[in-house]
N, C-alpha and C positions, 0 to 999 in steps of 0.2 A: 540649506545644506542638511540640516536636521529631517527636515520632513523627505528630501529623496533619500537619505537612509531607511527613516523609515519605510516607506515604499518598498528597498531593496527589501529589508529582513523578511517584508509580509509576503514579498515575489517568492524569497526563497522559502520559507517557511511550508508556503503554496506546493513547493514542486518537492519537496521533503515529503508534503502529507501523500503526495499523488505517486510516492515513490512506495514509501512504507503501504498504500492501498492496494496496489498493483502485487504486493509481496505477498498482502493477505489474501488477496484474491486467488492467486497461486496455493499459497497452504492449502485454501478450503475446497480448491478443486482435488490437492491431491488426499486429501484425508478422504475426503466423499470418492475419489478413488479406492483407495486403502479397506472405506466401509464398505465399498462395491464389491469385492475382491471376496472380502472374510465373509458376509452371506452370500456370493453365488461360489465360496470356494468348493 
């Protein structure tokens, strides 16, 4: 019982980090947008 908890929290934990990466990844495209923009403005 203990240890398929465990399991669960590490599954979730797992799809939490691949969530918040996917967010970051997003920011850093639109900032390197944003930096695109302000030198060829």
């Amino acid at each position: 019982m203990i240890i398929s908890n465990m399991i669960e929290g590490i599954v979730m934990s797992q799809s939490n980090l691949e969530k918040q990466e996917a967010k970051l990844k997003a920011l850093n495209q639109k900032i390197k947008e944003e930096k695109y923009k302000l030198n060829n403005g």
